[in-house]
DSSP file (Angstrom, degrees, kcal/mol; ACC not computed):
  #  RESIDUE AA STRUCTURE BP1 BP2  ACC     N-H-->O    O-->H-N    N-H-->O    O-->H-N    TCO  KAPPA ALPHA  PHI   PSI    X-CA   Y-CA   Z-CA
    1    1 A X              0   0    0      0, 0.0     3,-0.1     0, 0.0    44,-0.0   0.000 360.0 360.0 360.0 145.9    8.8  -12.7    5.4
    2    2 A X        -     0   0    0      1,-0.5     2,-0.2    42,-0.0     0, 0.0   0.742 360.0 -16.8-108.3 -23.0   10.9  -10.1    6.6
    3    3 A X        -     0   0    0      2,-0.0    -1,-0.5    44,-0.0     2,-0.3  -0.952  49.5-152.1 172.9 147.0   10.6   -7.3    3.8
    4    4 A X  E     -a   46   0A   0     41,-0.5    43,-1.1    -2,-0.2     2,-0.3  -0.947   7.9-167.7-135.8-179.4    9.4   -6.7    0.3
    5    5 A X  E     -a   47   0A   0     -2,-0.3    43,-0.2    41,-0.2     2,-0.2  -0.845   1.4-171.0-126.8 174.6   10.6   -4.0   -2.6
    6    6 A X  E     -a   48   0A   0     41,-0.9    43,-3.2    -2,-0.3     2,-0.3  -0.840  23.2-126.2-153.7 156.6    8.9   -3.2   -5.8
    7    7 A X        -     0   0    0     -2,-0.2     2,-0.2    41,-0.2    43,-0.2  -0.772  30.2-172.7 -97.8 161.1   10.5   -0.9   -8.5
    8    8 A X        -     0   0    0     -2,-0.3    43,-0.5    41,-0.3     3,-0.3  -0.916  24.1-128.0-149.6 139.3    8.4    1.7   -9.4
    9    9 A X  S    S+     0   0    0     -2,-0.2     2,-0.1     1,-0.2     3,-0.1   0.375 100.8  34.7 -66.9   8.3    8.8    4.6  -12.5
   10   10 A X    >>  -     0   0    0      1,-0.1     3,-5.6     2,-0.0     4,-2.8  -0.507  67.2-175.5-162.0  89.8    8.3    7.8  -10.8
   11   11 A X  H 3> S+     0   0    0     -3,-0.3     4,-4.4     1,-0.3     3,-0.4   0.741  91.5  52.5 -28.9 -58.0   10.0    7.5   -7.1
   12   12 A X  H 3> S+     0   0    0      1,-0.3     4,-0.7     2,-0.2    -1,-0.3   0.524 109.4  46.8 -65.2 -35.0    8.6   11.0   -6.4
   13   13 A X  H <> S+     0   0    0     -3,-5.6     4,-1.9     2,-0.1    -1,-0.3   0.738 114.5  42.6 -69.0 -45.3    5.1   10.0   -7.5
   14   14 A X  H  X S+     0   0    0     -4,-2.8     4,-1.4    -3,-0.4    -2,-0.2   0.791 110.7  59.8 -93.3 -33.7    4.7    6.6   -5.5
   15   15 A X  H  X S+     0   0    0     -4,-4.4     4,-2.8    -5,-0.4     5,-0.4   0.894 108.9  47.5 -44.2 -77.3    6.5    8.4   -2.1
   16   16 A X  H  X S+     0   0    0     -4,-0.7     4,-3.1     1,-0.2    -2,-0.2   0.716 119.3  33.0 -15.5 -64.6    3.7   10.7   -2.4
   17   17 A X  H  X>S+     0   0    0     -4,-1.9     4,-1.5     1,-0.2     5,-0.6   0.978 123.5  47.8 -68.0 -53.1    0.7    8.1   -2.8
   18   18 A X  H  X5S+     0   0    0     -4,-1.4     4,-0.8     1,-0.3    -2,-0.2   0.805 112.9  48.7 -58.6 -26.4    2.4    5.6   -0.6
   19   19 A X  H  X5S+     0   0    0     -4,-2.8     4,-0.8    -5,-0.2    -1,-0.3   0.919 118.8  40.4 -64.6 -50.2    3.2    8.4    2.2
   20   20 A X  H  <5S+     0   0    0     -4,-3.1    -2,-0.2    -5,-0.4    -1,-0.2   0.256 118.3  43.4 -87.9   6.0   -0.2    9.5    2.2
   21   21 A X  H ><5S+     0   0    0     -4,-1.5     3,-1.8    -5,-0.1    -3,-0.2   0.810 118.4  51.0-132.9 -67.5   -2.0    6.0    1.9
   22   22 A X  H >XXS+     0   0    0     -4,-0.8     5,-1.4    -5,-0.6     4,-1.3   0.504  89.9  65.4 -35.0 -48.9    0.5    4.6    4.6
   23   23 A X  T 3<5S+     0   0    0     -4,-0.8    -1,-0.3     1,-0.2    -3,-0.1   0.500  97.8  63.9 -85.5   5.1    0.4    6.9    7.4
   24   24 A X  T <45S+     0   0    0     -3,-1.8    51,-0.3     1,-0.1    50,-0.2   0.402 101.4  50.0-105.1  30.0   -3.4    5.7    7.9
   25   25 A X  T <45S-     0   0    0     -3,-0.9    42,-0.4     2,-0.1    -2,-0.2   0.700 130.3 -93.6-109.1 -46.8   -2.3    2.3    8.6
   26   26 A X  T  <5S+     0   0    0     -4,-1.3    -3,-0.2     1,-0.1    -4,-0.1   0.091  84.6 129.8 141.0 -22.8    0.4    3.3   11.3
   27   27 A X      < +     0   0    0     -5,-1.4     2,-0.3    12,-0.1    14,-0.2   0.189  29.1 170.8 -66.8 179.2    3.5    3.4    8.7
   28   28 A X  E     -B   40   0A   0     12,-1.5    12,-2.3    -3,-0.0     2,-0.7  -0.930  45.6 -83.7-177.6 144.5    6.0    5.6    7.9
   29   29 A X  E     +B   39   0A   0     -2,-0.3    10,-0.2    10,-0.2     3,-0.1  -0.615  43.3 165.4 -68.6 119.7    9.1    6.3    6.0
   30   30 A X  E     +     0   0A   0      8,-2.5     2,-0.4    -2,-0.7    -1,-0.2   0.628  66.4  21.8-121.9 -37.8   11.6    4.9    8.5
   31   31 A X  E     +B   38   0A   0      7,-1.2     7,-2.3    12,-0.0    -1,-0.4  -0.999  57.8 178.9-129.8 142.4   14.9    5.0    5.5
   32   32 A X  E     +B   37   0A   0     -2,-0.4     5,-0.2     5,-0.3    -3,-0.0  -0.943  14.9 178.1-133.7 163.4   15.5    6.9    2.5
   33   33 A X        -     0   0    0      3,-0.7     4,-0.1    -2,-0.2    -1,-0.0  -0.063  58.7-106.8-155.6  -3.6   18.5    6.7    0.2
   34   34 A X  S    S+     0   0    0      2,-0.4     3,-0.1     1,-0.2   -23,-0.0   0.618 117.6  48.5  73.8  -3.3   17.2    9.1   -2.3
   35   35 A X  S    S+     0   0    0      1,-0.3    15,-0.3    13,-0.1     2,-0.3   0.109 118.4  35.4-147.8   8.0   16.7    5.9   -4.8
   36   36 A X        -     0   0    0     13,-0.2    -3,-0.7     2,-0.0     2,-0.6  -0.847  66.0-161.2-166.2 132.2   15.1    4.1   -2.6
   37   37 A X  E     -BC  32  48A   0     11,-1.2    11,-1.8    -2,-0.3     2,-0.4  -0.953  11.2-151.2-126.6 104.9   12.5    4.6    0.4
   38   38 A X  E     -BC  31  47A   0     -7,-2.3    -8,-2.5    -2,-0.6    -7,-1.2  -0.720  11.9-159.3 -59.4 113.8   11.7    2.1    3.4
   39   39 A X  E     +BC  29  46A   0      7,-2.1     6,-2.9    -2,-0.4     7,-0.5  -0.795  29.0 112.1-102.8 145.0    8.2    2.0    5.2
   40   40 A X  E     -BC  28  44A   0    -12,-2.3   -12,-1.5    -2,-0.4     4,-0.2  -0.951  60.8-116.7-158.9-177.3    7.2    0.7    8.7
   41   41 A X  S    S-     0   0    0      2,-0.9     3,-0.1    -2,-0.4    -1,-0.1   0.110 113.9  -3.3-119.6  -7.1    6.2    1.1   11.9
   42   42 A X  S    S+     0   0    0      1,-1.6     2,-0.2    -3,-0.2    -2,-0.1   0.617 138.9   6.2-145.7 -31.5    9.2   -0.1   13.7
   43   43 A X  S    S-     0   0    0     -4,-0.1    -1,-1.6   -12,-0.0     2,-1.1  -0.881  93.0 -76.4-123.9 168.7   11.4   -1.3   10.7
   44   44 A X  E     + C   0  40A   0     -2,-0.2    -4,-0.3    -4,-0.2   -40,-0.1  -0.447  49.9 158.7 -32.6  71.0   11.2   -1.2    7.1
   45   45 A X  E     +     0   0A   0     -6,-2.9   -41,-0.5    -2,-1.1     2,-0.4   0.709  67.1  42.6 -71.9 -12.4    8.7   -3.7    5.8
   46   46 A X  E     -aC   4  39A   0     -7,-0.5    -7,-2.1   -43,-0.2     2,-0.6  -0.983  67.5-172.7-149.7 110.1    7.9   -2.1    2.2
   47   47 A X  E     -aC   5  38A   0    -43,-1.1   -41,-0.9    -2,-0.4     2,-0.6  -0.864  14.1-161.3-133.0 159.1   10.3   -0.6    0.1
   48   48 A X  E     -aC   6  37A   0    -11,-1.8   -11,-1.2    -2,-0.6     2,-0.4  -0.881  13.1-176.9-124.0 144.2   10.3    1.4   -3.2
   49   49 A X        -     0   0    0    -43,-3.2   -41,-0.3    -2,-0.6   -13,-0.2  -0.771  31.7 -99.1-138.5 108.5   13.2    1.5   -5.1
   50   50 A X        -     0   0    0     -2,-0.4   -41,-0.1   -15,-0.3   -43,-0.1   0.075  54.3 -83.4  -6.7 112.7   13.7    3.7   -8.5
   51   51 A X        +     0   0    0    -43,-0.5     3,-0.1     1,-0.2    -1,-0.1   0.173  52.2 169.2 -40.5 151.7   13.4    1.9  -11.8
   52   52 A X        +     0   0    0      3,-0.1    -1,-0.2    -3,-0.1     2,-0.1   0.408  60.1  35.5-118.5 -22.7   16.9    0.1  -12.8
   53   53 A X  S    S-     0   0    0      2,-0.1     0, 0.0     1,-0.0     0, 0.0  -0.177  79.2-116.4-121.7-163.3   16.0   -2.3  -15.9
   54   54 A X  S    S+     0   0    0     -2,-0.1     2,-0.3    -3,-0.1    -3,-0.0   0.160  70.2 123.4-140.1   3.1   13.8   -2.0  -18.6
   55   55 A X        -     0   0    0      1,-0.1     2,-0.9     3,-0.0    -2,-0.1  -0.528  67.1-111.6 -62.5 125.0   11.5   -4.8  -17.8
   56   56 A X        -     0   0    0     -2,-0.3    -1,-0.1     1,-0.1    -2,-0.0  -0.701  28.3-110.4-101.3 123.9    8.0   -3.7  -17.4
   57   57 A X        -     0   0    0     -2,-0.9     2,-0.4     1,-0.1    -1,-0.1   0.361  28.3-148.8  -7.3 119.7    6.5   -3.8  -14.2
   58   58 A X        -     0   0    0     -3,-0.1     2,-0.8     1,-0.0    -1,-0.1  -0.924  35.5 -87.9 -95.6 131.3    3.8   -6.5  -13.9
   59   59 A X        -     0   0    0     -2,-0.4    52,-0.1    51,-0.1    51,-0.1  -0.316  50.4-172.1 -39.2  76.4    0.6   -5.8  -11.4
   60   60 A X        -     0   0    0     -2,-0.8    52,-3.0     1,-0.0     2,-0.4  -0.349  16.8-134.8 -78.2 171.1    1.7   -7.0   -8.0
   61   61 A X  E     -d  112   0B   0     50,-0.2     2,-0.4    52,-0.1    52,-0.2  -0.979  19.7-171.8-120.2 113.0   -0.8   -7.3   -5.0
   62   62 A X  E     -d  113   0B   0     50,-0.9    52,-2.8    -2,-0.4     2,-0.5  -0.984   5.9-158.0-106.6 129.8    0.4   -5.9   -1.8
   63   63 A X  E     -d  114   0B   0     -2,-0.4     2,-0.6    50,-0.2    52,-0.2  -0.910   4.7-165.0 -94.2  87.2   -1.7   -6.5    1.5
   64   64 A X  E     -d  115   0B   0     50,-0.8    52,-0.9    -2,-0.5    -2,-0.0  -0.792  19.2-135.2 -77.7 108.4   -1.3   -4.2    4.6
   65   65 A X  E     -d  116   0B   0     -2,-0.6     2,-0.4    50,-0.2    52,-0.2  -0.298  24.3-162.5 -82.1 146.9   -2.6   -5.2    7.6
   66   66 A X        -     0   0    0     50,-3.7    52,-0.3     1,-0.1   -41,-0.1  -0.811  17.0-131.7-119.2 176.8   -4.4   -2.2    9.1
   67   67 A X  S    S+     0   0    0    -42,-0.4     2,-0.3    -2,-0.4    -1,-0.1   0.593  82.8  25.7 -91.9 -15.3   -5.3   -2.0   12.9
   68   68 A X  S    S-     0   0    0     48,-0.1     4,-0.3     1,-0.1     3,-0.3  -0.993  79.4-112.8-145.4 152.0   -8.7   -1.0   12.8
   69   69 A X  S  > S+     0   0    0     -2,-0.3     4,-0.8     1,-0.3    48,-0.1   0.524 117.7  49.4 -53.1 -13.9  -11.8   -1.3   10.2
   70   70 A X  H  > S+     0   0    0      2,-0.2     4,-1.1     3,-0.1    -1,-0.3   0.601  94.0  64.1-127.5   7.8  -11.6    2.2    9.9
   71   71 A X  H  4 S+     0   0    0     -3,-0.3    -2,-0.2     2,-0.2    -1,-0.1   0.099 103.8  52.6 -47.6   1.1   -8.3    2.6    9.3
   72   72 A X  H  > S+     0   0    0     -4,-0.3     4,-1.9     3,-0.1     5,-0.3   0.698 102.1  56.7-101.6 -68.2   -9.1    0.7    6.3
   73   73 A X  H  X S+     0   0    0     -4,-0.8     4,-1.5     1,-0.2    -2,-0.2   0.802 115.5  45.0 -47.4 -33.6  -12.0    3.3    5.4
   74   74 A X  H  X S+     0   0    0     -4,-1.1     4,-2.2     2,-0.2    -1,-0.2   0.876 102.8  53.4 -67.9 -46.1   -9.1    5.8    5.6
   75   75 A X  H  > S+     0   0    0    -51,-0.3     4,-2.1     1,-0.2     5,-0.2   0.989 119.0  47.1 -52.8 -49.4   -6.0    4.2    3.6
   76   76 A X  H >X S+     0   0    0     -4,-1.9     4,-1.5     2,-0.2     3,-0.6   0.931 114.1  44.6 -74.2 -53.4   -9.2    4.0    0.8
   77   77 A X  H 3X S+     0   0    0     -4,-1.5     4,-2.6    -5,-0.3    -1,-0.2   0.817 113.2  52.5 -28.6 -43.5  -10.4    7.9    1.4
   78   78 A X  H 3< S+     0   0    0     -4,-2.2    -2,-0.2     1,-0.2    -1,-0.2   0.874 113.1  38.9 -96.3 -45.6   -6.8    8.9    1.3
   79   79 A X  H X<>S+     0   0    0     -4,-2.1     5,-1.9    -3,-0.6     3,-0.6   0.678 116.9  52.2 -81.5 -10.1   -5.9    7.1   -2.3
   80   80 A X  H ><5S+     0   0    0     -4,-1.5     3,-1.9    -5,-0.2    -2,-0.2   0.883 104.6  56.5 -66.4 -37.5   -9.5    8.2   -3.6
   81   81 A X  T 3<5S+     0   0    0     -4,-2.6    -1,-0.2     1,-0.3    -2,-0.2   0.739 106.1  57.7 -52.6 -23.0   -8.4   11.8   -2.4
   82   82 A X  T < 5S-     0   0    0     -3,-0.6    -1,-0.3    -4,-0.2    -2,-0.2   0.460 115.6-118.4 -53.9 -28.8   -5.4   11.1   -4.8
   83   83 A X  T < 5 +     0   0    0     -3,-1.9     2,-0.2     1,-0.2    -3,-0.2   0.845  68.3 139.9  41.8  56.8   -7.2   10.6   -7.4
   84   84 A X      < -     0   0    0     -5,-1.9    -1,-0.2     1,-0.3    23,-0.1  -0.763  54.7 -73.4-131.2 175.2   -6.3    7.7   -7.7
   85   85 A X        -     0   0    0     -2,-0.2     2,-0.5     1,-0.1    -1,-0.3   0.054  30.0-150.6 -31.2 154.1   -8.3    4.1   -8.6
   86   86 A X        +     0   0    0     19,-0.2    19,-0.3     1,-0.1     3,-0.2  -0.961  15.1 179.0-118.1 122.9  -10.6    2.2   -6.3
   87   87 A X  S    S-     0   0    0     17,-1.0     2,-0.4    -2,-0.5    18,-0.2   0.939  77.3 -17.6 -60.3 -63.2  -10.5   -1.2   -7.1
   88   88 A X  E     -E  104   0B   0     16,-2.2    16,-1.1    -3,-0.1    -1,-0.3  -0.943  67.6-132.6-148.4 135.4  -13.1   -1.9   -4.2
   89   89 A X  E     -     0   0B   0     -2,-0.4    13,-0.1    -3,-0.2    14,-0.1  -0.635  53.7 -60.9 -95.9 170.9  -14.1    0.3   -1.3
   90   90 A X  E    S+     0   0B   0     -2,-0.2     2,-0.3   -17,-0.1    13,-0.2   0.114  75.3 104.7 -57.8 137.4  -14.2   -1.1    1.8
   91   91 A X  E     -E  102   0B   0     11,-1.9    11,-3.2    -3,-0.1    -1,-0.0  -0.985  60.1 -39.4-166.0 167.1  -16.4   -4.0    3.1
   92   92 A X        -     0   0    0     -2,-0.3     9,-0.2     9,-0.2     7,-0.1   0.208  28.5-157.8 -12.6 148.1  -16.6   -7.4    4.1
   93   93 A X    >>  +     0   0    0      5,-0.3     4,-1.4     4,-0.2     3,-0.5  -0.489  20.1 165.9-160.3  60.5  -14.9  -10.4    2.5
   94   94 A X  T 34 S+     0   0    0      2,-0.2     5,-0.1     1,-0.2    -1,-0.1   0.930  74.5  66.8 -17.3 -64.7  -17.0  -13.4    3.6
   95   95 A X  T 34 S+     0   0    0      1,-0.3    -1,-0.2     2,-0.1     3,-0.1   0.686 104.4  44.7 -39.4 -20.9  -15.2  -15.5    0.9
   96   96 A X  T <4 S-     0   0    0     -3,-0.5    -1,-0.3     1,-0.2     2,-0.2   0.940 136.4 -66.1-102.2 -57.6  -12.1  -15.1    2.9
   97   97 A X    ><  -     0   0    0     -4,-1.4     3,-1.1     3,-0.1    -1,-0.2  -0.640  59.3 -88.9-174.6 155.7  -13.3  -15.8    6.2
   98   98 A X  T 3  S+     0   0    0      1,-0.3     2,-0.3    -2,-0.2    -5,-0.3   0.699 119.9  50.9 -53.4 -36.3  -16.0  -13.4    8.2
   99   99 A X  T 3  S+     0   0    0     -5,-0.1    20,-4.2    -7,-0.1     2,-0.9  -0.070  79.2 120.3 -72.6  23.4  -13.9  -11.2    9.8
  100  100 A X  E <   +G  118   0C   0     -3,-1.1     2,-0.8    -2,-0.3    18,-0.2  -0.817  35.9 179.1-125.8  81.6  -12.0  -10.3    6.9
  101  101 A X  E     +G  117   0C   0     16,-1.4    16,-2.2    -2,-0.9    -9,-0.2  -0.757  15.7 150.2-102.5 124.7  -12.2   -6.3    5.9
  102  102 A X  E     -E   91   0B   0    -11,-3.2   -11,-1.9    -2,-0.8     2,-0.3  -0.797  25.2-172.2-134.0 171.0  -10.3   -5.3    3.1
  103  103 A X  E     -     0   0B   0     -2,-0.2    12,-1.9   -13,-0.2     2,-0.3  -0.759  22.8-149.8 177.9 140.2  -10.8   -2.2    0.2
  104  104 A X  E     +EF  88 114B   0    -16,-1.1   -16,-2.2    -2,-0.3   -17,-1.0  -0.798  20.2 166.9-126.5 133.2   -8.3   -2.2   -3.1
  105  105 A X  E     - F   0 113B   0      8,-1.2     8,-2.3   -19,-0.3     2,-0.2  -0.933  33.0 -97.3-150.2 168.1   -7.0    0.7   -5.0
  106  106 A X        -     0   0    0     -2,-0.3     2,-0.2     6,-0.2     6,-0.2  -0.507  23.1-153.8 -61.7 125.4   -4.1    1.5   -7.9
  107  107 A X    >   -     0   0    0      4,-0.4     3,-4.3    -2,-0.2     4,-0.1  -0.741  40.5 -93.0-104.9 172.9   -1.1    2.9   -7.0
  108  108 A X  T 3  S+     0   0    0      1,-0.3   -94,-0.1   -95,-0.2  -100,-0.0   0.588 124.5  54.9-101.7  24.3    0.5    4.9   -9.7
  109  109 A X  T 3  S-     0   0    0    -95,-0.0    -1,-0.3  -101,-0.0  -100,-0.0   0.320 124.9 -97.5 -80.9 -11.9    2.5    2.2  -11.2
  110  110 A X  S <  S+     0   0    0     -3,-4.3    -2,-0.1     1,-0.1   -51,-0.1   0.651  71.8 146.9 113.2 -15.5   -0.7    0.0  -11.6
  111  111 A X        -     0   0    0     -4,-0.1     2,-0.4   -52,-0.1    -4,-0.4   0.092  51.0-121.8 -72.5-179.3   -0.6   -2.3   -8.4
  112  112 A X  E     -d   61   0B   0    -52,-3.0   -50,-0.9    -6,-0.2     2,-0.4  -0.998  35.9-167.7-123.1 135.6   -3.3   -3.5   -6.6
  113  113 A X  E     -dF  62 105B   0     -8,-2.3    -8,-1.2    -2,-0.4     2,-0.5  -0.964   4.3-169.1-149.8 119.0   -3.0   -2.4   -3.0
  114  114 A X  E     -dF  63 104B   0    -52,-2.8   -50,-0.8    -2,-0.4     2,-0.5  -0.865  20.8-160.1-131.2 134.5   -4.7   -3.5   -0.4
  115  115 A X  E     +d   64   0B   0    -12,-1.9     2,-0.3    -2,-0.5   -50,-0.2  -0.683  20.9 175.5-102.1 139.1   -5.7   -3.0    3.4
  116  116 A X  E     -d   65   0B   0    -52,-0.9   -50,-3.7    -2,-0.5     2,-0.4  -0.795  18.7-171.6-109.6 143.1   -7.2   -5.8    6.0
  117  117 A X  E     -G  101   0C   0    -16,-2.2   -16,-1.4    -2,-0.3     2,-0.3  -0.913  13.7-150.4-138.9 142.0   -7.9   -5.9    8.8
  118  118 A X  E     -G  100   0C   0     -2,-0.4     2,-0.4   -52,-0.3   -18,-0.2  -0.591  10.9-179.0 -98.5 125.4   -9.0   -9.4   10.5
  119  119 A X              0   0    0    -20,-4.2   -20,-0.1    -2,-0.3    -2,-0.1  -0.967 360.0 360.0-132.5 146.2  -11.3   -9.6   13.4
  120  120 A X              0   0    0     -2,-0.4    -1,-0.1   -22,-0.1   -22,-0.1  -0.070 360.0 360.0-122.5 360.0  -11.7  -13.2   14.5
């Protein structure tokens, strides 16, 4: 996969979580377009783009790989600091395979967003 988007209903709201959530992974806003915002670390992998339709937004799950186990304990500090959901703080994920550290929160469209990070 090269890249995903999601629309989301208040750009200004989701920069914000997604700036602050983001930059403890390694990312960054790398393009903006004023209706639309690009994150990376070297391109855009993640984009948000200002509602267009009138379809409502279904709960997607996005997975960010983070670089360290506690770069995970941050991305989850940093949307609790938001005030914003915790799905799950961070731990272990046997089920997934042992090395498998993940922690879920809400962004403020509703998604489930989560960071891993895999040690093998």
């Amino acid at each position: 996969m090269d890249h995903v988007g999601i629309q989301v209903d208040d750009l200004e709201a989701s920069r914000h979580f997604y700036d602050t959530v983001l930059a403890t992974l390694g990312y960054r806003a790398l393009m903006d377009f004023g209706v639309a915002v690009g994150y990376g670390d070297d391109h855009p992998v993640f984009w948000l783009g200002a509602v267009t339709d009138t379809i409502v937004n279904r709960q997607g799950h996005f997975a960010f790989r983070a670089p360290s186990r506690e770069a995970v304990t941050a991305f989850h500090d940093a949307a609790v600091g938001l005030g914003l959901e915790s799905l799950h703080a961070p731990r272990i994920w046997p089920e997934y395979h042992p090395g498998y550290y993940g922690a879920f929160v809400r962004d403020p469209d509703g998604n489930n967003v989560e960071a891993v990070h895999h040690t093998f």
